[in-house]
N, CA, C and O of each residue as an XYZ file, in Angstrom:
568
protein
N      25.419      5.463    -16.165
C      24.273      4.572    -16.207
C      24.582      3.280    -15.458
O      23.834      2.635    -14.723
N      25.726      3.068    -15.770
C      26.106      1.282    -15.006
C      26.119      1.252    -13.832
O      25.520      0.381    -13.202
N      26.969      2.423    -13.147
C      26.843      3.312    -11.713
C      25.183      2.983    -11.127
O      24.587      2.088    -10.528
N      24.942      4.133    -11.641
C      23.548      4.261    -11.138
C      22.798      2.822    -11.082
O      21.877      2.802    -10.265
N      22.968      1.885    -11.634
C      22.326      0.551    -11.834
C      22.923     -0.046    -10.920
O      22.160     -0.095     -9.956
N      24.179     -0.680    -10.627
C      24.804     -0.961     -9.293
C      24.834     -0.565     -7.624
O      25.003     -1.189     -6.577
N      24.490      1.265     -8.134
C      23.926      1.825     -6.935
C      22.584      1.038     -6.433
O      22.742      0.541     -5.318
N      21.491      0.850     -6.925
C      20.458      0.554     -7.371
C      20.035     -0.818     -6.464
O      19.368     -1.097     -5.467
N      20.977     -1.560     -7.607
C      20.905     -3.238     -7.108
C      21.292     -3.176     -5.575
O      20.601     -3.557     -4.630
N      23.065     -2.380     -5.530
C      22.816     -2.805     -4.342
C      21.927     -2.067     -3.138
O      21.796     -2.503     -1.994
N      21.480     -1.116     -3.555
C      19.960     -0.446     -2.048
C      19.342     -1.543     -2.261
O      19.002     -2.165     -1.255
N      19.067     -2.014     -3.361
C      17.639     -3.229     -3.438
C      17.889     -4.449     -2.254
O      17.178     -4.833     -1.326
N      19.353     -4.905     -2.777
C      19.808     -5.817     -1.698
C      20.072     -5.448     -0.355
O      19.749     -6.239      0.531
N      20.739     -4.106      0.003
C      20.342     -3.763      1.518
C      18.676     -3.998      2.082
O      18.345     -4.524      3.144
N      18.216     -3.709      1.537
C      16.340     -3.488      1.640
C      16.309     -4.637      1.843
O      15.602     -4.853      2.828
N      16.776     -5.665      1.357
C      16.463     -7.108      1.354
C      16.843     -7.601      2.212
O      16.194     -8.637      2.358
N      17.853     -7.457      3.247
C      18.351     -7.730      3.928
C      18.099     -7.286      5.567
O      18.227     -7.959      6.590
N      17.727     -6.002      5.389
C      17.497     -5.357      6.644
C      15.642     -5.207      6.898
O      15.234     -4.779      7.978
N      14.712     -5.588      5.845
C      13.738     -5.915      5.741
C      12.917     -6.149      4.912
O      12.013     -5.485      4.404
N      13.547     -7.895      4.703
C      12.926     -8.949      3.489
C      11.644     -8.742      3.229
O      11.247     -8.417      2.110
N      10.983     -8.890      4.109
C       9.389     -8.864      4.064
C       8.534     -7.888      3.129
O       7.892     -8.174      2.118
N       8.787     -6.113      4.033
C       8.672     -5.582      3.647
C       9.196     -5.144      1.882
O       8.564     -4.387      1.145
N       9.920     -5.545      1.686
C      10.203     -5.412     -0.254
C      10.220     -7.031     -0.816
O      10.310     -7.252     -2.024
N      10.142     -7.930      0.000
C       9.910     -9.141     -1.265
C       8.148     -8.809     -1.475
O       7.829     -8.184     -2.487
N       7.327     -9.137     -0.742
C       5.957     -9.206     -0.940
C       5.527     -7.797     -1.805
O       4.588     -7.950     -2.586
N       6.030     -6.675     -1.741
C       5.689     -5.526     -2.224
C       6.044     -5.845     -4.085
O       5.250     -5.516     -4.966
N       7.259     -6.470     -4.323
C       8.312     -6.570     -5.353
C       6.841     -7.918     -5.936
O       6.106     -7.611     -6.875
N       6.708     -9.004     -5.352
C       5.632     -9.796     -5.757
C       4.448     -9.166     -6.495
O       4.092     -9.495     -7.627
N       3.769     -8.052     -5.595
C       2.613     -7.961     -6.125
C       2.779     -7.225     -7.710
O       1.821     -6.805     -8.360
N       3.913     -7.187     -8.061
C       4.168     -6.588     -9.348
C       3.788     -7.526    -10.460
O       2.761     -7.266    -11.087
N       4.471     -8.549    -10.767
C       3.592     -9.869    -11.208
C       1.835     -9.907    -11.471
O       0.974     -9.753    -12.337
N       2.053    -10.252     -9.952
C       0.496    -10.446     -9.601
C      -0.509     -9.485     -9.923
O      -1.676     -9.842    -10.084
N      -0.016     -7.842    -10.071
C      -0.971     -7.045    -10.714
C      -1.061     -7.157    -12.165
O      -2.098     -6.830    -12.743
N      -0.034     -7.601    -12.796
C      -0.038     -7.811    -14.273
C      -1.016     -8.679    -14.692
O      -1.956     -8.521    -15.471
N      -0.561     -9.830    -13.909
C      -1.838    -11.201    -14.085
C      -3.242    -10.722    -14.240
O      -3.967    -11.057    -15.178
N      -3.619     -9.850    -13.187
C      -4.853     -9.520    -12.669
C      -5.726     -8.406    -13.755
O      -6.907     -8.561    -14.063
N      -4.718     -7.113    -14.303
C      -4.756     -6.163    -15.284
C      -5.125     -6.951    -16.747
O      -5.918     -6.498    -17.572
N      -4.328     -8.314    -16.899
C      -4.265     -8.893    -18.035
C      -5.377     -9.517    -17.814
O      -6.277     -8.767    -18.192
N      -5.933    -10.774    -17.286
C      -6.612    -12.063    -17.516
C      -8.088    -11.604    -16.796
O      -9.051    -12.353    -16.958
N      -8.268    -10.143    -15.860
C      -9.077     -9.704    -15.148
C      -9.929    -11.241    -14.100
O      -9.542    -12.099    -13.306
N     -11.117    -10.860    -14.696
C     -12.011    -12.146    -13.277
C     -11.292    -13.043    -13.923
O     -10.269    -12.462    -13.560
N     -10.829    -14.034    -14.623
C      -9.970    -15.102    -14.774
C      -8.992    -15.518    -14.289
O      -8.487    -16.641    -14.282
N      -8.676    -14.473    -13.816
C      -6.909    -14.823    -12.778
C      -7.204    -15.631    -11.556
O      -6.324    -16.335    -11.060
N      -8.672    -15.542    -10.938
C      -9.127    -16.375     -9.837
C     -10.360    -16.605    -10.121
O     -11.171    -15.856    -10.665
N     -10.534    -18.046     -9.601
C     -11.990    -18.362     -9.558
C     -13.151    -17.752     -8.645
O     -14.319    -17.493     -8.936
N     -12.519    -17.622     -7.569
C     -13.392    -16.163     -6.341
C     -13.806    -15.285     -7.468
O     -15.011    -15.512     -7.578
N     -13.530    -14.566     -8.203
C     -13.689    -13.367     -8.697
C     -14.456    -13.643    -10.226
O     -15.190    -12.913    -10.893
N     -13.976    -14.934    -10.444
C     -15.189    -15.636    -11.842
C     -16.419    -15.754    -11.081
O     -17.317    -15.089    -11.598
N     -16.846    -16.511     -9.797
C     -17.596    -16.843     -9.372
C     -18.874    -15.707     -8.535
O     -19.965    -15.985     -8.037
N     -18.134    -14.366     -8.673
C     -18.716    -13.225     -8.206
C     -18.633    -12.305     -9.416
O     -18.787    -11.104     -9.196
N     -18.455    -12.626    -10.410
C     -17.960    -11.705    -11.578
C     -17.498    -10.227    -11.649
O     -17.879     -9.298    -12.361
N     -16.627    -10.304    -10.758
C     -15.764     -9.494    -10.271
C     -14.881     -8.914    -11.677
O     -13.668     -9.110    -11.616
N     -15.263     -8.407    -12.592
C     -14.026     -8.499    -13.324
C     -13.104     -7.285    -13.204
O     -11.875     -7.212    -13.227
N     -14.221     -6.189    -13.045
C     -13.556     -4.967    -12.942
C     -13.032     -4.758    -11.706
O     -12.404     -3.705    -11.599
N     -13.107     -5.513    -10.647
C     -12.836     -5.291     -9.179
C     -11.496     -5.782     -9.233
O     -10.528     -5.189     -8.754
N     -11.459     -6.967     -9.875
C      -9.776     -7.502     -9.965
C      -9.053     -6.728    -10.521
O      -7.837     -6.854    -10.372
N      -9.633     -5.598    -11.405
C      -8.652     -5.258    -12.658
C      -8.210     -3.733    -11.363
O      -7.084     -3.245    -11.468
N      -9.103     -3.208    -10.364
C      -8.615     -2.445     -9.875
C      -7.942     -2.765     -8.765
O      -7.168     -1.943     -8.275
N      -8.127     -3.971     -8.215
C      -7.000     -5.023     -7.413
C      -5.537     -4.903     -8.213
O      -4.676     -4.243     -7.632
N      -5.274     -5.356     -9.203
C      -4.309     -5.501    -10.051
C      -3.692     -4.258    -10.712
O      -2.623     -4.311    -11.320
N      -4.312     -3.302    -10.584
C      -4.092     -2.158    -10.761
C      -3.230     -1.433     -9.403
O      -2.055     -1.088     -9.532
N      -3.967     -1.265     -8.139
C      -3.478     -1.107     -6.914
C      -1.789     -1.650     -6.325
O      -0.844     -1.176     -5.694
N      -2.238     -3.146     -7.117
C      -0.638     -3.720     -6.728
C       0.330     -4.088     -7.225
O       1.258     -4.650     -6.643
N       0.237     -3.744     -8.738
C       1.367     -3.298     -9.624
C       1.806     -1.919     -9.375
O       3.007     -1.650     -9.409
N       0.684     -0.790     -9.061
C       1.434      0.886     -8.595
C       2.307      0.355     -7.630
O       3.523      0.545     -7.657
N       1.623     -0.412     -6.642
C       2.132     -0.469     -5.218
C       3.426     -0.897     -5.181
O       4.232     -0.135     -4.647
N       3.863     -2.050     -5.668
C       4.947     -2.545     -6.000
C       5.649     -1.199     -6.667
O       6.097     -0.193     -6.117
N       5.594     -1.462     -7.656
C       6.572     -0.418     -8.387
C       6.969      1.128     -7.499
O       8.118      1.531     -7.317
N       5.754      1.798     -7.049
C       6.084      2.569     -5.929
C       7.203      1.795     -4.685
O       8.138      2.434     -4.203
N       7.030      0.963     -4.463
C       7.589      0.583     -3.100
C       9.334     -0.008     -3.888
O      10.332     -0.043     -3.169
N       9.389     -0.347     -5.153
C      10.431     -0.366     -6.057
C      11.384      1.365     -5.440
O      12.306      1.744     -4.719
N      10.323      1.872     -6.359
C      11.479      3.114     -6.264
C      11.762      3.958     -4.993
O      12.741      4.657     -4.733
N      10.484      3.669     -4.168
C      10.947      4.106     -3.188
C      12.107      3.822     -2.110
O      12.570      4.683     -1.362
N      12.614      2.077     -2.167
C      14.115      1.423     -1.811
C      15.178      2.380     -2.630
O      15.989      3.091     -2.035
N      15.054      2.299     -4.395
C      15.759      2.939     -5.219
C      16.207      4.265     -4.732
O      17.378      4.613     -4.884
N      15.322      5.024     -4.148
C      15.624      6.305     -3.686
C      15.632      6.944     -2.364
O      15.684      8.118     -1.999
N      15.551      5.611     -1.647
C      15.378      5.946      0.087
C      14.416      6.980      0.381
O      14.523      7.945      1.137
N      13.393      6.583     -0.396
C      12.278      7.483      0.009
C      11.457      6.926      0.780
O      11.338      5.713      0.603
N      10.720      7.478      1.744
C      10.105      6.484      2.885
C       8.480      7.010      2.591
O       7.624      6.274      3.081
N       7.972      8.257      1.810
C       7.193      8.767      1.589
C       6.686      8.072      0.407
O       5.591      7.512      0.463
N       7.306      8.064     -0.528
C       6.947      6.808     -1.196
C       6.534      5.594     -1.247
O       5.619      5.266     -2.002
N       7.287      4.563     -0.270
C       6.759      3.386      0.293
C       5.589      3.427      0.961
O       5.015      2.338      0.979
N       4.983      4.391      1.571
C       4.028      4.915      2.411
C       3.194      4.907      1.239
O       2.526      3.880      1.365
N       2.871      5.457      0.209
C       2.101      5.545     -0.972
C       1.795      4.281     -1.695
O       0.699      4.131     -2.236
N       2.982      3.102     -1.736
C       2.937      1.946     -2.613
C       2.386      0.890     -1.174
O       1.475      0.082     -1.355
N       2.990      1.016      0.065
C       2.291      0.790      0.728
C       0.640      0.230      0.640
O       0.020     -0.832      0.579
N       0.349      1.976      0.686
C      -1.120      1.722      0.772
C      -1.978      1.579      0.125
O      -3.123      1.380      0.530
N      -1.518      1.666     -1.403
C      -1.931      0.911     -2.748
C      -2.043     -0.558     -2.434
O      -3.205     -0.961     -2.381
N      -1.004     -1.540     -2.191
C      -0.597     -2.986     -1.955
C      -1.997     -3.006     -0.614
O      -2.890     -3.852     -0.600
N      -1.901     -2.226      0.078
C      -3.029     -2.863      1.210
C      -4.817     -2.541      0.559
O      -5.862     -3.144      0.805
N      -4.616     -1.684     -0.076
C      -6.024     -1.963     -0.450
C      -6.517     -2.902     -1.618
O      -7.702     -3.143     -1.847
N      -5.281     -3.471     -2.427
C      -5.365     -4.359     -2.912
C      -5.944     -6.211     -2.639
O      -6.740     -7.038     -3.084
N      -4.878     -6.036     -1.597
C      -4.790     -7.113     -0.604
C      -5.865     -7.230     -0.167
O      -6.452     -8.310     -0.236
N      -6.487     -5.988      0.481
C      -7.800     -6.545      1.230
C      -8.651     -6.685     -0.046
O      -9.495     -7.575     -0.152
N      -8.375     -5.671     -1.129
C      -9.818     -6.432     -2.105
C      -9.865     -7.869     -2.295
O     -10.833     -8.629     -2.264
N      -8.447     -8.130     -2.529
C      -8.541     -9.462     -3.066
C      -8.676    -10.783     -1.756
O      -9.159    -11.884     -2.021
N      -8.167    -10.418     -0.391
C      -8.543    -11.080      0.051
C     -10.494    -11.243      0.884
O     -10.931    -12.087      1.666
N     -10.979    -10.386      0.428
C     -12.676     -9.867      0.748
C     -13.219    -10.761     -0.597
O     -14.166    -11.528     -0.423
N     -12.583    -10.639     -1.968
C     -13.362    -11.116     -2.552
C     -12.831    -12.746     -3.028
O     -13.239    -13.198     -4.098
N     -11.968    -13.504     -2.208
C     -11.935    -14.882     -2.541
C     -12.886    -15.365     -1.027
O     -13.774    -16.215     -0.962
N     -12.530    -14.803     -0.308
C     -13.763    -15.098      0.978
C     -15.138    -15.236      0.392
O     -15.746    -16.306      0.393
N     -15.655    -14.008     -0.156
C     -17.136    -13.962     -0.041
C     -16.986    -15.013     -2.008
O     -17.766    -15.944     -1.811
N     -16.700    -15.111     -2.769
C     -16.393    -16.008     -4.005
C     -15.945    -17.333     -3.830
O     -15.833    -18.020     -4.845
N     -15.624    -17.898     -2.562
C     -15.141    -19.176     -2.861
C     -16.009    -19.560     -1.433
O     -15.935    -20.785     -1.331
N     -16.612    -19.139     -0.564
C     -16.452    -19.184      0.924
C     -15.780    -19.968      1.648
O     -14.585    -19.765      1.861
N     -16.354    -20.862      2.083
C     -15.359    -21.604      2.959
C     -13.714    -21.989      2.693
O     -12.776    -21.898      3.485
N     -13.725    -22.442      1.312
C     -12.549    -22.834      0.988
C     -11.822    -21.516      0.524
O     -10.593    -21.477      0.478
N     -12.514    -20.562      0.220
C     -11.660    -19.552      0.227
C     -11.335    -18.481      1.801
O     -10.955    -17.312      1.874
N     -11.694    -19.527      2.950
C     -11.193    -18.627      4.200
C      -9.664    -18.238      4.158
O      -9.157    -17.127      4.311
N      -8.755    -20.100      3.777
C      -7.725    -19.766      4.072
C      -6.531    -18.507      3.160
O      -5.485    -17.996      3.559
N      -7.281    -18.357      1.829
C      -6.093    -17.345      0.944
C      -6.672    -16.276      1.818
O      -6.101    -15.868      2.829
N      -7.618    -15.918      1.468
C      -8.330    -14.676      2.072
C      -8.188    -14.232      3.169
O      -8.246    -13.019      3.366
N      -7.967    -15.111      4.138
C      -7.640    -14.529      5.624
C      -5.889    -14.076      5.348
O      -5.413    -13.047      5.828
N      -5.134    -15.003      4.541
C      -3.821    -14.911      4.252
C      -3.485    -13.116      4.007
O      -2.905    -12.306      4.730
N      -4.267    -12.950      2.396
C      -4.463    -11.566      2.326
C      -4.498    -10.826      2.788
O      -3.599     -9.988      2.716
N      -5.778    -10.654      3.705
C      -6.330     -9.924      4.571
C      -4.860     -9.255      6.251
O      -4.836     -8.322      7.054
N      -4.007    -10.390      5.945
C      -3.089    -10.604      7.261
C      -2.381     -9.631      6.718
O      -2.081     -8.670      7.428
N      -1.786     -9.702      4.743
C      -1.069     -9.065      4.167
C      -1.291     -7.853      4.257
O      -0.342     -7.111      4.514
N      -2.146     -7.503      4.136
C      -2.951     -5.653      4.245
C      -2.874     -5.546      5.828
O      -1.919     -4.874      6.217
N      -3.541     -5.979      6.636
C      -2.845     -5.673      8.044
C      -1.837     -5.257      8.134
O      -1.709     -4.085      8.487
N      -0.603     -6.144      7.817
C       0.714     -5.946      8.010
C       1.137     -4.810      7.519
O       1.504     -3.879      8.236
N       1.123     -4.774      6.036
C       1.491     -3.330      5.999
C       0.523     -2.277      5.996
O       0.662     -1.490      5.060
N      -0.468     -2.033      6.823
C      -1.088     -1.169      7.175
C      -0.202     -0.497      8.275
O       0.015      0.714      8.319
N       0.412     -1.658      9.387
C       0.798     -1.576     10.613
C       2.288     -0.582      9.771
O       2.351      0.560     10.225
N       2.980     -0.782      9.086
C       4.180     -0.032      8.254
C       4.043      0.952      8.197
O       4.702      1.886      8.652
N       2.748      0.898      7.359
C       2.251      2.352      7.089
C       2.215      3.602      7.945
O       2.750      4.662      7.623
N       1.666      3.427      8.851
C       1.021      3.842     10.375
C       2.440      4.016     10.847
O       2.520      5.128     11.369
N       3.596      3.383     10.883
C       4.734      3.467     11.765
C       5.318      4.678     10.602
O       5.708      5.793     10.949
N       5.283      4.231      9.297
C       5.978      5.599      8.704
C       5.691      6.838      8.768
O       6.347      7.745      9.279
N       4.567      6.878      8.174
C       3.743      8.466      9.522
C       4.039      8.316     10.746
O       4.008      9.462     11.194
N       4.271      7.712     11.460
C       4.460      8.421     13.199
C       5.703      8.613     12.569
O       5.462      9.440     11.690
N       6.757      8.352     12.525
C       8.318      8.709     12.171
C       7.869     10.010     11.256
O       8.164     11.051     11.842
N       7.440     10.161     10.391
C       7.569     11.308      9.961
C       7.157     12.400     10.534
O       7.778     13.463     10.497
N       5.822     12.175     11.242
C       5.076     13.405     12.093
C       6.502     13.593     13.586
O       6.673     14.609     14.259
N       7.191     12.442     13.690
C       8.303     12.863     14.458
C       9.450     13.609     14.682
O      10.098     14.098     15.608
N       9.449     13.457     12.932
C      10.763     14.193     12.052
C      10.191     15.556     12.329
O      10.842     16.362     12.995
N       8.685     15.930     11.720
C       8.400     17.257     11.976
C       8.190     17.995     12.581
O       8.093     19.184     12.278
N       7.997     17.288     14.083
C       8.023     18.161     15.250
C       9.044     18.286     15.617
O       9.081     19.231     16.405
N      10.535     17.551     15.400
C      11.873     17.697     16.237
C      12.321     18.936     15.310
O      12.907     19.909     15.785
N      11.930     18.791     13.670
C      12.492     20.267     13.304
C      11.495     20.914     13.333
O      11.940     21.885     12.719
N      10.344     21.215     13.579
C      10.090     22.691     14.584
C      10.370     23.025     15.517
O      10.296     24.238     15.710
N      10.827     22.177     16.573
C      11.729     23.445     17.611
C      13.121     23.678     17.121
O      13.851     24.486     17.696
């Protein structure tokens, strides 16, 4: 067990190292889906102000899987996985950054566009892990 936990920590910290981005922000939205699951439209005023409640709760839902997927998928060097928590975290992202835009407007351009950059980004991940894999599968068919 202690093994396996040290194994663990340290993939987490390689991951961290060879690409921060990709697992700090993923590792974040774990939090942040709790908040969102727990306090629902209360966690933001965008989402009080559109009474969003159930929309947050499936925001918060999306990026606690996502996280935790993108958790075990470092844990287990699974890349098929991250691809899954991935794209949980991006449809999160864009909910939440769509609904502090259209809930706060103006002053909610800047989180919201922030968001919105976040789901881009790892959309763009996403998209690169499928081509690598559809790569893997054509080099072992011939």
């Amino acid at each position: 067990m202690h093994r396996k936990l040290g194994r663990g920590v340290r993939r987490l910290v390689d991951a961290w190292r060879s690409r921060p981005t990709s697992v700090t922000i993923p590792l974040v939205m774990i939090p942040i889906g709790i908040a969102a699951l727990i306090l629902g439209e209360n966690v933001s005023r965008a989402f009080t102000n559109i009474g969003g409640g159930t929309i947050i709760r499936i925001m918060g839902a999306a990026m606690l899987l996502g996280g935790v997927c993108v958790l075990v998928s470092v844990l287990r060097s699974d890349p098929l996985q991250e691809m899954i928590g991935l794209s949980l975290i991006v449809f999160g992202a864009a909910i939440y950054g769509c609904g502090v835009i259209l809930g706060l407007r103006v002053q909610g351009i800047v989180a919201g566009m922030g968001y919105l950059a976040i789901a881009t980004g790892f959309l763009g991940r996403v998209l690169m892990l499928v081509r690598e894999a559809r790569a893997r599968q054509r080099s072992e068919e011939k």
